[in-house]
PDB file of N, CA, C, O and CB in Angstrom:
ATOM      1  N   UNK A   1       6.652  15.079   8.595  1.00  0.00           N
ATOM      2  CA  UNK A   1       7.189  13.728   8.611  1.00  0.00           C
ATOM      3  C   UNK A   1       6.028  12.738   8.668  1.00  0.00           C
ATOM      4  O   UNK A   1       5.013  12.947   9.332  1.00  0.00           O
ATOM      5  CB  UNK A   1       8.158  13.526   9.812  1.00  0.00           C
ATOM      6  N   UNK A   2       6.253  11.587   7.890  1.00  0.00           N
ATOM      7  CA  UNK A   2       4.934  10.657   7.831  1.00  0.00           C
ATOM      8  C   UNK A   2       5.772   9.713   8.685  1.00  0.00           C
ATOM      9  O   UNK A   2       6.976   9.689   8.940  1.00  0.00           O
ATOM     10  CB  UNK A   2       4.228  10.010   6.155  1.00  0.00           C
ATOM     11  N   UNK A   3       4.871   9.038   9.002  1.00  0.00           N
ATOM     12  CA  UNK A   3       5.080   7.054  10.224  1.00  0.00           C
ATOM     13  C   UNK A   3       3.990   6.441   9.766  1.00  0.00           C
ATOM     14  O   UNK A   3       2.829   6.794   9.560  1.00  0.00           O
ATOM     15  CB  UNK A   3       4.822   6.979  12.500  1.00  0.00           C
ATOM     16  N   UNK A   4       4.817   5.086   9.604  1.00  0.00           N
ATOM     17  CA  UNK A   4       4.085   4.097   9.060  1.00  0.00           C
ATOM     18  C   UNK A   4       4.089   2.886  10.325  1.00  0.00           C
ATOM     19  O   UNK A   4       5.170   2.415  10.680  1.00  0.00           O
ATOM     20  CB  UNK A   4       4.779   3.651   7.548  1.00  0.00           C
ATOM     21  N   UNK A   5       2.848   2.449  10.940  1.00  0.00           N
ATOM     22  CA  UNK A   5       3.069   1.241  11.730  1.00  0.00           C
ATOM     23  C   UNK A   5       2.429   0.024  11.277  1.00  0.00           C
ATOM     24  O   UNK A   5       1.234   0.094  10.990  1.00  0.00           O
ATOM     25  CB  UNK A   5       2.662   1.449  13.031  1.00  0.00           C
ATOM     26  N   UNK A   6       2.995  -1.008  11.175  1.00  0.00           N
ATOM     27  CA  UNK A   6       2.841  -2.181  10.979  1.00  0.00           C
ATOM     28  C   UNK A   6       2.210  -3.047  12.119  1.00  0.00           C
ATOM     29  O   UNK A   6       2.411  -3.329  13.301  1.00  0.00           O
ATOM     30  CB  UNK A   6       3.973  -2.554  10.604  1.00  0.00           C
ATOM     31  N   UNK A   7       1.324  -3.312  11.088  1.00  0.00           N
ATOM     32  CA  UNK A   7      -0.143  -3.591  12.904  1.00  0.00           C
ATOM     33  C   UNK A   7      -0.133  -5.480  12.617  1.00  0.00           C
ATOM     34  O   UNK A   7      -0.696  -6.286  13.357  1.00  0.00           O
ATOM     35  CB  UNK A   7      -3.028  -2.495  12.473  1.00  0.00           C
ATOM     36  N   UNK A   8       0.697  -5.839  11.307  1.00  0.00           N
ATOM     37  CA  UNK A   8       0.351  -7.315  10.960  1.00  0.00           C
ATOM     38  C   UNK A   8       1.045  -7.663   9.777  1.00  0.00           C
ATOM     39  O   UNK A   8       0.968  -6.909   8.807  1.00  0.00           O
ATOM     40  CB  UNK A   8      -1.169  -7.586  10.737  1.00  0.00           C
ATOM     41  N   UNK A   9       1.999  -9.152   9.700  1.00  0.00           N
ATOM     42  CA  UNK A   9       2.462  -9.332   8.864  1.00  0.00           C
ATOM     43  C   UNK A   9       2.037 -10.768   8.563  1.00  0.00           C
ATOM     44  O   UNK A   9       2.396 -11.605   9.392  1.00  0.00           O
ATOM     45  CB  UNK A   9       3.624  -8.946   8.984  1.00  0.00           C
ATOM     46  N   UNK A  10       1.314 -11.199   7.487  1.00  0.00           N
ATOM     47  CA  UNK A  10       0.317 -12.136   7.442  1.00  0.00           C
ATOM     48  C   UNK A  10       1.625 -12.957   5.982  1.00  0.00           C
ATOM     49  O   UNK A  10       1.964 -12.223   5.054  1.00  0.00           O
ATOM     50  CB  UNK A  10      -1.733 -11.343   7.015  1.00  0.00           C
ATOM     51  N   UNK A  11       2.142 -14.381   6.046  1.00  0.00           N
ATOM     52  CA  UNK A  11       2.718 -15.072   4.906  1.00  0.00           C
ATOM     53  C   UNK A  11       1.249 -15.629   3.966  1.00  0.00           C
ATOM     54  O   UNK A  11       0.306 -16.148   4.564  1.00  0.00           O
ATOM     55  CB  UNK A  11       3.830 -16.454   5.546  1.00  0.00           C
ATOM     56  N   UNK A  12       1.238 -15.444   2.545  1.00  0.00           N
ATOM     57  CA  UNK A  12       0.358 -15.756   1.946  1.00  0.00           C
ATOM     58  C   UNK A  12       0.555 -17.395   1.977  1.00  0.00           C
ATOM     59  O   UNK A  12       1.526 -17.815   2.607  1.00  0.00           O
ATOM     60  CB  UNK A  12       0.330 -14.995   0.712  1.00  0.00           C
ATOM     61  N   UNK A  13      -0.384 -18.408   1.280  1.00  0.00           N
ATOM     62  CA  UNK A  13      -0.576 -19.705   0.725  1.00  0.00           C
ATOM     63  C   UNK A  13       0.735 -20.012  -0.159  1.00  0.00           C
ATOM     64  O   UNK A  13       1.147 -19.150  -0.934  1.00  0.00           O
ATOM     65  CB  UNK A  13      -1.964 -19.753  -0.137  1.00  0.00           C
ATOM     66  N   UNK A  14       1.306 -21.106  -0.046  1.00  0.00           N
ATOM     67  CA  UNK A  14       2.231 -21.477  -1.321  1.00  0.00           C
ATOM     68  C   UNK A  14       1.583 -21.401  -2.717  1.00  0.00           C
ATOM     69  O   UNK A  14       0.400 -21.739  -2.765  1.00  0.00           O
ATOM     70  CB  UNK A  14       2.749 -22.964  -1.191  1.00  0.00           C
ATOM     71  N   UNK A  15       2.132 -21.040  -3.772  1.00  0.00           N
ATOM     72  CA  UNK A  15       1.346 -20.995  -4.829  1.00  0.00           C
ATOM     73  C   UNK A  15       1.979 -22.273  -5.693  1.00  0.00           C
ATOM     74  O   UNK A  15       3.126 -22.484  -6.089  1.00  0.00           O
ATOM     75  CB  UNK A  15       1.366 -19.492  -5.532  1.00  0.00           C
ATOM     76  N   UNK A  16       1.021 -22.864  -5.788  1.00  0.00           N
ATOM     77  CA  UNK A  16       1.463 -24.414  -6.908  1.00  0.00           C
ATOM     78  C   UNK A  16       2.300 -23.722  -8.077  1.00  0.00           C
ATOM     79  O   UNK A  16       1.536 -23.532  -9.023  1.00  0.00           O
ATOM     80  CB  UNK A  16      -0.246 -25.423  -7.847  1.00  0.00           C
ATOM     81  N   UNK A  17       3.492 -23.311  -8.335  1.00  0.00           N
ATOM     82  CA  UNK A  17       4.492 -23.065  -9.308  1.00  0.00           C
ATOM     83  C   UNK A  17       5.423 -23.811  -9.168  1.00  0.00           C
ATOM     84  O   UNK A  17       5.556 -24.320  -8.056  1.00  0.00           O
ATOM     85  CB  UNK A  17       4.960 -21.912  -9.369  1.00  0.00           C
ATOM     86  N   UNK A  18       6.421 -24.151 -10.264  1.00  0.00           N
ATOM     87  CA  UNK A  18       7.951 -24.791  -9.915  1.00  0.00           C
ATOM     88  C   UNK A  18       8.765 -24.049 -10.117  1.00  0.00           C
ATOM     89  O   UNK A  18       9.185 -23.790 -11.245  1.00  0.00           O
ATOM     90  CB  UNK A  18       8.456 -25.902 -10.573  1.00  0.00           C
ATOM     91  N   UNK A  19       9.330 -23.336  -8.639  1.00  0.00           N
ATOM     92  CA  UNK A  19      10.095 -22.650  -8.248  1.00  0.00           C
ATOM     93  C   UNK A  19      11.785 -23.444  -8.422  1.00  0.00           C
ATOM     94  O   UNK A  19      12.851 -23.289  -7.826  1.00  0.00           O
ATOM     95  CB  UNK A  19       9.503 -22.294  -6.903  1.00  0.00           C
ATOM     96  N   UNK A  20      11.453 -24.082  -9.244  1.00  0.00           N
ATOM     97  CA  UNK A  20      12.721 -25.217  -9.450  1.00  0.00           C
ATOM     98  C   UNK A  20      13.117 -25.696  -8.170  1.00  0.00           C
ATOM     99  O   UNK A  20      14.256 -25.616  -7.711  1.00  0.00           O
ATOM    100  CB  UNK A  20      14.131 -24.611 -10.167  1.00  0.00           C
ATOM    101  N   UNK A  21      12.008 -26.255  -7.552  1.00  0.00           N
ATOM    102  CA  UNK A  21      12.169 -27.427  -6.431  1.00  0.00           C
ATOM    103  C   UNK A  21      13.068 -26.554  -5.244  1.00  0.00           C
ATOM    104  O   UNK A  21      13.971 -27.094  -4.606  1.00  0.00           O
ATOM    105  CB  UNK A  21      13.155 -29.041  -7.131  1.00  0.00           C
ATOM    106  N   UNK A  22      12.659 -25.082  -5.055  1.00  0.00           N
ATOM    107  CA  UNK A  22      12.815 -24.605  -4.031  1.00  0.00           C
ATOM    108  C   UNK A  22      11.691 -24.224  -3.559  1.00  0.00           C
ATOM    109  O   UNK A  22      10.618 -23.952  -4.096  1.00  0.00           O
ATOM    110  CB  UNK A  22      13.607 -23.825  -4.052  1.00  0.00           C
ATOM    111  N   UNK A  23      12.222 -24.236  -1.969  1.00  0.00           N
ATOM    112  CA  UNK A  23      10.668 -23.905  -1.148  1.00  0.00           C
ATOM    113  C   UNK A  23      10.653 -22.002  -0.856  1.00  0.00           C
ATOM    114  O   UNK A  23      11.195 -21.138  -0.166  1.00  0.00           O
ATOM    115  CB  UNK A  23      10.646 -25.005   0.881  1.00  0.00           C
ATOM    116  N   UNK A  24       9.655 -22.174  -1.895  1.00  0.00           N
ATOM    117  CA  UNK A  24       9.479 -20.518  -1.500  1.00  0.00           C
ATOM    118  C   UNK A  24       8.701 -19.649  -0.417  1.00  0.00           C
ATOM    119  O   UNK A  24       8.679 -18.446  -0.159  1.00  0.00           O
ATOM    120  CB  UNK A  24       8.955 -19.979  -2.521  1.00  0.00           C
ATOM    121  N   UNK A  25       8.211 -20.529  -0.009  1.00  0.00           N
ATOM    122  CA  UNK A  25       7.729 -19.914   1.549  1.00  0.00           C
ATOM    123  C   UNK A  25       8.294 -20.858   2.376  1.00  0.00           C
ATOM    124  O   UNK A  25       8.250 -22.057   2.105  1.00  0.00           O
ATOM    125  CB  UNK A  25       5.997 -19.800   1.924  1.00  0.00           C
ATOM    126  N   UNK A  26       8.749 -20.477   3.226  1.00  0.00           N
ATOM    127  CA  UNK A  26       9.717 -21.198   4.264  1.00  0.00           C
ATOM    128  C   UNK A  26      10.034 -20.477   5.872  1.00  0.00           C
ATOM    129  O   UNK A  26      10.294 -19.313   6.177  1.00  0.00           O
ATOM    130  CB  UNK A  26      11.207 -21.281   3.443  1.00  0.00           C
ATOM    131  N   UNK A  27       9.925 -21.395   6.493  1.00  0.00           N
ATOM    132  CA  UNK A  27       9.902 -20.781   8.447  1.00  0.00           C
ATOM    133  C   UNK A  27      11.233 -21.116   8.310  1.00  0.00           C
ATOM    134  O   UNK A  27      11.740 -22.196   8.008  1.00  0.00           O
ATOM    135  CB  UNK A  27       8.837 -21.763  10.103  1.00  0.00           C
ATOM    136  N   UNK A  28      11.803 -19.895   8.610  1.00  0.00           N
ATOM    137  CA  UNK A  28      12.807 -19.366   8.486  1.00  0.00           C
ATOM    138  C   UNK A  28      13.210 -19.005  10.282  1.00  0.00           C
ATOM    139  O   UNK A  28      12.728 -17.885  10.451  1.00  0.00           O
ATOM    140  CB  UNK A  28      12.579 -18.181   7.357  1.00  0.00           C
ATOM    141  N   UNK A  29      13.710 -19.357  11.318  1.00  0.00           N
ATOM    142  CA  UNK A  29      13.670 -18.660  12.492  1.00  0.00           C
ATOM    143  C   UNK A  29      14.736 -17.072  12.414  1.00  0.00           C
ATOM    144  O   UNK A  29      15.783 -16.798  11.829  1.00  0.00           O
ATOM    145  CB  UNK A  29      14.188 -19.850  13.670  1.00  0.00           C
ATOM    146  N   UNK A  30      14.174 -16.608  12.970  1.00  0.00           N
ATOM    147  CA  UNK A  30      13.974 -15.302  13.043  1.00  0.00           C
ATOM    148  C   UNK A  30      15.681 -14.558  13.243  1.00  0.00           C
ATOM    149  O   UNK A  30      15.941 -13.521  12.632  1.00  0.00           O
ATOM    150  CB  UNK A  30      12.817 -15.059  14.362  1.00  0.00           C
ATOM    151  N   UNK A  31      16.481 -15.065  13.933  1.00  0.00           N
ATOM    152  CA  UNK A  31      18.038 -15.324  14.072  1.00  0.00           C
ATOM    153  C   UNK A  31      18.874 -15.450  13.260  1.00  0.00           C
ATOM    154  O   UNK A  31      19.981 -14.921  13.157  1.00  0.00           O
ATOM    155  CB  UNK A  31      18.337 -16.207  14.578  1.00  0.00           C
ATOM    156  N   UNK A  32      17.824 -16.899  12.035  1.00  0.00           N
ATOM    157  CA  UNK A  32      19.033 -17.117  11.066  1.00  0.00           C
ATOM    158  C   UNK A  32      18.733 -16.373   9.974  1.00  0.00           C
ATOM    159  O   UNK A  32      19.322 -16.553   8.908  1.00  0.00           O
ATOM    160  CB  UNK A  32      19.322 -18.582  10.620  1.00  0.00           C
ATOM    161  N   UNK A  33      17.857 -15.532  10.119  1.00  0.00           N
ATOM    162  CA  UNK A  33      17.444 -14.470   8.509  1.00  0.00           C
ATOM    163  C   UNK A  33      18.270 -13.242   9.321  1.00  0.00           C
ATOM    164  O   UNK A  33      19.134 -12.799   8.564  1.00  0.00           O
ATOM    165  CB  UNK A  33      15.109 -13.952   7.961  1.00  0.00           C
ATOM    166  N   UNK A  34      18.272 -12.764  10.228  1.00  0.00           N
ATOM    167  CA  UNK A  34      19.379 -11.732  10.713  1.00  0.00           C
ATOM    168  C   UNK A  34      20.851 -11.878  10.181  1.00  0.00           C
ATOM    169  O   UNK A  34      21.495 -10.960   9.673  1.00  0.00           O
ATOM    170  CB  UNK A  34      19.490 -11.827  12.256  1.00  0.00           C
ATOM    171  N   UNK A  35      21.260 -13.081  10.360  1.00  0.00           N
ATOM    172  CA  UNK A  35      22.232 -13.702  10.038  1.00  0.00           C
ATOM    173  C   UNK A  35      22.527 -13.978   8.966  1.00  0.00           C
ATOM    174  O   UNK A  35      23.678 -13.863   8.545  1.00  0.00           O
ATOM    175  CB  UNK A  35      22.289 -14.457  10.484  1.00  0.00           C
ATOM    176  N   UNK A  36      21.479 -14.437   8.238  1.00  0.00           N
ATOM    177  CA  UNK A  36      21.898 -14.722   6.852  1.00  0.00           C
ATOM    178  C   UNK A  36      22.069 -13.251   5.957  1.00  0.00           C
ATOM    179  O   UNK A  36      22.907 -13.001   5.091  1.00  0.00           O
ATOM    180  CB  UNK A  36      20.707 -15.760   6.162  1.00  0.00           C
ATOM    181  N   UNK A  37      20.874 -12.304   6.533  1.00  0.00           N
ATOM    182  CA  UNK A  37      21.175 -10.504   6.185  1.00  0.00           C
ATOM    183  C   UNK A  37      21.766 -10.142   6.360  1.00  0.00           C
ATOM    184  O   UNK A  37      21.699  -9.076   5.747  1.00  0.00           O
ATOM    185  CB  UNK A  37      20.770  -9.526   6.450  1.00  0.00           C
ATOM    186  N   UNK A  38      23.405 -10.209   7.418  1.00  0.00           N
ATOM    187  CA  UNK A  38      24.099  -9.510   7.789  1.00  0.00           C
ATOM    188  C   UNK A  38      23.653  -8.531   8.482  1.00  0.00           C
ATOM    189  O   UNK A  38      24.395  -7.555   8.598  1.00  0.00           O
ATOM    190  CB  UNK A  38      24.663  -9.265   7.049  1.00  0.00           C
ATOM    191  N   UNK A  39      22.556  -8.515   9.020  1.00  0.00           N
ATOM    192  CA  UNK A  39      22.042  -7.208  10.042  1.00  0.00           C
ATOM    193  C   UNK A  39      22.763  -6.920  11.177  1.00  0.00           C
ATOM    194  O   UNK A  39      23.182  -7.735  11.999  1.00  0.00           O
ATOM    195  CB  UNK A  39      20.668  -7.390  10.645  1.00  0.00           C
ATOM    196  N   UNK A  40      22.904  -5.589  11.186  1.00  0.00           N
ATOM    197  CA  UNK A  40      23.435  -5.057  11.820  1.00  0.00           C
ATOM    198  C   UNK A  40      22.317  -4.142  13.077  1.00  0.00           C
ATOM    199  O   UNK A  40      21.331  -3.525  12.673  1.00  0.00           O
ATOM    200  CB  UNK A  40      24.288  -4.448  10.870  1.00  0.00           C
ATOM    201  N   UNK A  41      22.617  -4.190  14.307  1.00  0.00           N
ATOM    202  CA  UNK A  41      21.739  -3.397  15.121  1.00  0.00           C
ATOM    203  C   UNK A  41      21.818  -2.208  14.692  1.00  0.00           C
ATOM    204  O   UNK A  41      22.857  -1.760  14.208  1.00  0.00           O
ATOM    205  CB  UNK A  41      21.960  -3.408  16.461  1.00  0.00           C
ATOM    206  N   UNK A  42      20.361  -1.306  14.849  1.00  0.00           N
ATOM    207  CA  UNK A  42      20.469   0.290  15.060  1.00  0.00           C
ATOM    208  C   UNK A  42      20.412   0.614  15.770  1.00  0.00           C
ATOM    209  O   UNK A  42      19.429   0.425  16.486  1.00  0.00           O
ATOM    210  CB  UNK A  42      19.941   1.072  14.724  1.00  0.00           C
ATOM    211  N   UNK A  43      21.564   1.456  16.161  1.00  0.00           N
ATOM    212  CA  UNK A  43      22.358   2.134  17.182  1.00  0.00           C
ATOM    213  C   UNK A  43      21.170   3.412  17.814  1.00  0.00           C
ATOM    214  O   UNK A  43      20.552   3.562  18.868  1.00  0.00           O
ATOM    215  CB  UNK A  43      23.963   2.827  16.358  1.00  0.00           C
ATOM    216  N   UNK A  44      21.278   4.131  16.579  1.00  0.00           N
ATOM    217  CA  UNK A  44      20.372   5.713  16.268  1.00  0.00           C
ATOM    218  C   UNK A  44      19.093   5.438  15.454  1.00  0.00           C
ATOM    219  O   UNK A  44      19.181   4.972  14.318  1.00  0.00           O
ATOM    220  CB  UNK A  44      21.348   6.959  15.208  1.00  0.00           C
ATOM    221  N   UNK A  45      17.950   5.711  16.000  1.00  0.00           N
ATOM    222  CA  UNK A  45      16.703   5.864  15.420  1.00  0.00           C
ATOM    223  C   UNK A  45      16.596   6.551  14.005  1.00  0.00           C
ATOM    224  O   UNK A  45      15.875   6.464  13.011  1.00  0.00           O
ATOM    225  CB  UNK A  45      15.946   6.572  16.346  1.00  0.00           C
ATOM    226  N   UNK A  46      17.884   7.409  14.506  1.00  0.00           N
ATOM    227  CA  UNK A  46      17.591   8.692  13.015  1.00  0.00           C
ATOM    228  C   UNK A  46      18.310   7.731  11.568  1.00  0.00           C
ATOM    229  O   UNK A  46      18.048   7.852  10.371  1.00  0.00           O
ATOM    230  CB  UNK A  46      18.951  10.811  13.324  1.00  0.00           C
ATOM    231  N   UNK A  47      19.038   7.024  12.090  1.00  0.00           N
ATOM    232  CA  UNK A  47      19.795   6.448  10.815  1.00  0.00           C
ATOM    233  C   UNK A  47      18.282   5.916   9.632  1.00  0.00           C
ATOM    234  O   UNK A  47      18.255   6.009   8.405  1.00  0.00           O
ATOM    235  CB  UNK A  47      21.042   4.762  11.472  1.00  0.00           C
ATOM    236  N   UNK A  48      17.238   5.406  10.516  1.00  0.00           N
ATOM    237  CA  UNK A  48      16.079   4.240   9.851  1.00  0.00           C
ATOM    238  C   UNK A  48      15.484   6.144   9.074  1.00  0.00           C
ATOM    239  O   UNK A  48      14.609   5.792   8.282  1.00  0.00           O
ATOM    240  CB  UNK A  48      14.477   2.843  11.583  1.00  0.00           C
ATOM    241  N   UNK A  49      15.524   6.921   9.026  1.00  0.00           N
ATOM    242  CA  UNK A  49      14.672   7.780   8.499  1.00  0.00           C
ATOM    243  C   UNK A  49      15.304   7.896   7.307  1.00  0.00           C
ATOM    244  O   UNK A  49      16.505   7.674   7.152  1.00  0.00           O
ATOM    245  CB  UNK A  49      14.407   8.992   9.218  1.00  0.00           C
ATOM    246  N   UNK A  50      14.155   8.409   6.013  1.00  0.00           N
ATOM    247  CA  UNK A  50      14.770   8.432   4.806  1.00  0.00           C
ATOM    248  C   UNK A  50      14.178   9.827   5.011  1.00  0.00           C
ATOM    249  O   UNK A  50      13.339  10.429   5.682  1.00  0.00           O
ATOM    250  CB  UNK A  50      14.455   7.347   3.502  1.00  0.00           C
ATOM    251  N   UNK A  51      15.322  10.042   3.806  1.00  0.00           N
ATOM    252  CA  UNK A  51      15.574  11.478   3.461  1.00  0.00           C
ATOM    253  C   UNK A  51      15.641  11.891   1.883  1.00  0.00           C
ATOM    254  O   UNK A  51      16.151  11.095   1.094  1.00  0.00           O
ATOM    255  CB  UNK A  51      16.917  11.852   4.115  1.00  0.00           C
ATOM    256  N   UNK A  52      15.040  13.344   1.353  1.00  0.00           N
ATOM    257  CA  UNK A  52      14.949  13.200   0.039  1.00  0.00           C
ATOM    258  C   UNK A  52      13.834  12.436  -0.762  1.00  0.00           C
ATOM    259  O   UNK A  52      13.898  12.108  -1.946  1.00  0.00           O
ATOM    260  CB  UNK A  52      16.018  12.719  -0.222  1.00  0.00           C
ATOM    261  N   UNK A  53      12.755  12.207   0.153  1.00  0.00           N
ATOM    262  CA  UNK A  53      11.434  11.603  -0.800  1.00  0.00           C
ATOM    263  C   UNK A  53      10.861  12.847  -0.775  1.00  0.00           C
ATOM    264  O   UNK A  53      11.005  13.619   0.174  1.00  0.00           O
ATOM    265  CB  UNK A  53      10.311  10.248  -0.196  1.00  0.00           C
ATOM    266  N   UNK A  54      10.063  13.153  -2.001  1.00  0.00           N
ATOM    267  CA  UNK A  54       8.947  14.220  -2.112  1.00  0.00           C
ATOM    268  C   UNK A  54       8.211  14.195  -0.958  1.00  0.00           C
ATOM    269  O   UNK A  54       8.684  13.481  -0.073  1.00  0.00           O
ATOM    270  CB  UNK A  54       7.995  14.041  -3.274  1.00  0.00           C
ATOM    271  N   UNK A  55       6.766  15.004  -0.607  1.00  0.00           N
ATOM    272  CA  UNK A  55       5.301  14.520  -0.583  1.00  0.00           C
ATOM    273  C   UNK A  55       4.339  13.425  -1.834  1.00  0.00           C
ATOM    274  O   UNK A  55       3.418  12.614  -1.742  1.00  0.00           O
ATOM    275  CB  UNK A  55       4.621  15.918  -0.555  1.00  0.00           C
ATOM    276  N   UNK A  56       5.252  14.027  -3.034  1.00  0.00           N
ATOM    277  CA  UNK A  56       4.367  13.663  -4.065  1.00  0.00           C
ATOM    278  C   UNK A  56       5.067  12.026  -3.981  1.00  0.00           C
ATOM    279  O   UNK A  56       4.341  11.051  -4.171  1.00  0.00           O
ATOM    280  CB  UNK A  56       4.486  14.717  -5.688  1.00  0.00           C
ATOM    281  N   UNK A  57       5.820  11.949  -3.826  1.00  0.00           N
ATOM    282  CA  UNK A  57       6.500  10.193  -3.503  1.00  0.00           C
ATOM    283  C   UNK A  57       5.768   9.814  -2.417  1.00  0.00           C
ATOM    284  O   UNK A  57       5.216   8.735  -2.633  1.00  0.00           O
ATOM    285  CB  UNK A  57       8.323   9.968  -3.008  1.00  0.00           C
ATOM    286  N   UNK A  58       5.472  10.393  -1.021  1.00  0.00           N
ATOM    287  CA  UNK A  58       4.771   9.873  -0.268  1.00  0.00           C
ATOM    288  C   UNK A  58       3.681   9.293  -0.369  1.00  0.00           C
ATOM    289  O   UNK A  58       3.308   8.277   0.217  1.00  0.00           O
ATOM    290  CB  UNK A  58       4.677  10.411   0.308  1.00  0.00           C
ATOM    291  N   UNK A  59       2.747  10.385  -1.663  1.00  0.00           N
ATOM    292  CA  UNK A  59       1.618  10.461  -1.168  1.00  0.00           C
ATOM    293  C   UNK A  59       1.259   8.739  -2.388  1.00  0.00           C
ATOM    294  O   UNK A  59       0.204   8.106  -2.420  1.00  0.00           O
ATOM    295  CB  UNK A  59       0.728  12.341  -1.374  1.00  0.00           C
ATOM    296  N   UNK A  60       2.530   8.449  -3.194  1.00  0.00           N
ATOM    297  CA  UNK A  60       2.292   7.451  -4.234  1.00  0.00           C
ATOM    298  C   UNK A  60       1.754   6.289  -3.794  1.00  0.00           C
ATOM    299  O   UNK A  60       0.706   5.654  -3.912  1.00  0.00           O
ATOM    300  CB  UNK A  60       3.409   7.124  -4.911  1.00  0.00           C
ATOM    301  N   UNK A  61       3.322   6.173  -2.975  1.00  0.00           N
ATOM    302  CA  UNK A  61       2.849   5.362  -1.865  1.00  0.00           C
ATOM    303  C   UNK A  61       2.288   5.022  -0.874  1.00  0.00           C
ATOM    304  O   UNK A  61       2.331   3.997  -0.194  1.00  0.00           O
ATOM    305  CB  UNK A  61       3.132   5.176  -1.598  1.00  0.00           C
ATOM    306  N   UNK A  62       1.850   5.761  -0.824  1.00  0.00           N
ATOM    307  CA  UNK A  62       0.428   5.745   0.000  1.00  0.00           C
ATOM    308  C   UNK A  62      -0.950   5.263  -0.847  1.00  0.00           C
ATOM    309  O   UNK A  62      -1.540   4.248  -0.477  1.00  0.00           O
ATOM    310  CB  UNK A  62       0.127   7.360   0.540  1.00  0.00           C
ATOM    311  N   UNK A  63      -1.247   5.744  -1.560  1.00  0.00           N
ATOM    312  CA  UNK A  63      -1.995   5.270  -2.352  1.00  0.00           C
ATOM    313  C   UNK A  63      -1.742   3.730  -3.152  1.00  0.00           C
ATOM    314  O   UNK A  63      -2.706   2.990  -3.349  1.00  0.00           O
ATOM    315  CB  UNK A  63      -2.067   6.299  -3.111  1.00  0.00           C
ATOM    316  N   UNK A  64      -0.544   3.398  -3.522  1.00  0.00           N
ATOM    317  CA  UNK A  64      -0.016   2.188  -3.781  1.00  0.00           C
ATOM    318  C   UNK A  64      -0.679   1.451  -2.610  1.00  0.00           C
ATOM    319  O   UNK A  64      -1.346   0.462  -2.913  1.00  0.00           O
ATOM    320  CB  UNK A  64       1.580   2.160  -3.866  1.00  0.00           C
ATOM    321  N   UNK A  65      -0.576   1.855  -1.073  1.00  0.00           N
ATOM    322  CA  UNK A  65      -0.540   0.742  -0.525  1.00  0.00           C
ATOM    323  C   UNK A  65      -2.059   0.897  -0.104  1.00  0.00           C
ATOM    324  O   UNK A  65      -2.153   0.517   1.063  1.00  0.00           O
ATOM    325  CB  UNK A  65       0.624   0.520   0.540  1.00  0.00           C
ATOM    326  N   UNK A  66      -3.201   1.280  -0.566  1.00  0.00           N
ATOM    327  CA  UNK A  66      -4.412   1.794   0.058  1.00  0.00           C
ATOM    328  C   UNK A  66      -4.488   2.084   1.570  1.00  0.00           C
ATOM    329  O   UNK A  66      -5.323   1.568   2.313  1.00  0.00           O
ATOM    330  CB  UNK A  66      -5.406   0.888  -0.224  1.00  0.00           C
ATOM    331  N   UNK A  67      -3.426   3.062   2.004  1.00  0.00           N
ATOM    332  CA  UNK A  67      -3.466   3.611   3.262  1.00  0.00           C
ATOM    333  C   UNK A  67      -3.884   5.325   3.039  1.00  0.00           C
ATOM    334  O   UNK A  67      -3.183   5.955   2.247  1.00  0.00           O
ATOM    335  CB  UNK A  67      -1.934   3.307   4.002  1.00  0.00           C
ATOM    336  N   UNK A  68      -4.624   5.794   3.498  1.00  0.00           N
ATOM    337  CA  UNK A  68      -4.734   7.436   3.760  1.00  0.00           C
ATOM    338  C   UNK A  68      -3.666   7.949   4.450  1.00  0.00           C
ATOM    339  O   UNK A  68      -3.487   7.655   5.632  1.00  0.00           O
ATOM    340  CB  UNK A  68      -5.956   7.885   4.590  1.00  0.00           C
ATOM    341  N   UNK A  69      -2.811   8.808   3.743  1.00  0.00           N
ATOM    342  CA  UNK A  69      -1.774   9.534   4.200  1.00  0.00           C
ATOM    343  C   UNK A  69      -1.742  10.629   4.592  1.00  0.00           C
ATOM    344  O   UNK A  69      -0.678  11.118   4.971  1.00  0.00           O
ATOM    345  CB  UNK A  69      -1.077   9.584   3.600  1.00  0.00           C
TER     346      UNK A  69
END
């Protein structure tokens, strides 16, 4: 089994495009994106595990993301 931890989630710069006069990076509080997702709590840890990826899928992504797997 692989684990992935997330040590940092950094929002990039707005990029000067016209997003047709929407704001595409946006502070969003943290409540109303739950909300607006319909998220639901996890109950069971095991539900968040995927199932049915290769190694060879792992190892893609892994490399996709320049992490050593």
């Amino acid at each position: 089994m692989k684990t992935m931890h997330v040590r940092e989630i950094i929002t990039g710069d707005q990029l000067g495009l016209d997003f047709e006069r929407v704001d595409f990076w946006s502070d969003v509080p943290v409540m109303d994106a739950i909300r607006e997702a319909h998220a639901k709590p996890v109950n069971d840890p095991a539900a968040l595990e995927l199932s049915g990826i290769t190694g060879e899928q792992w190892a893609a992504l892994y490399e996709a993301l320049g992490v050593d797997g």
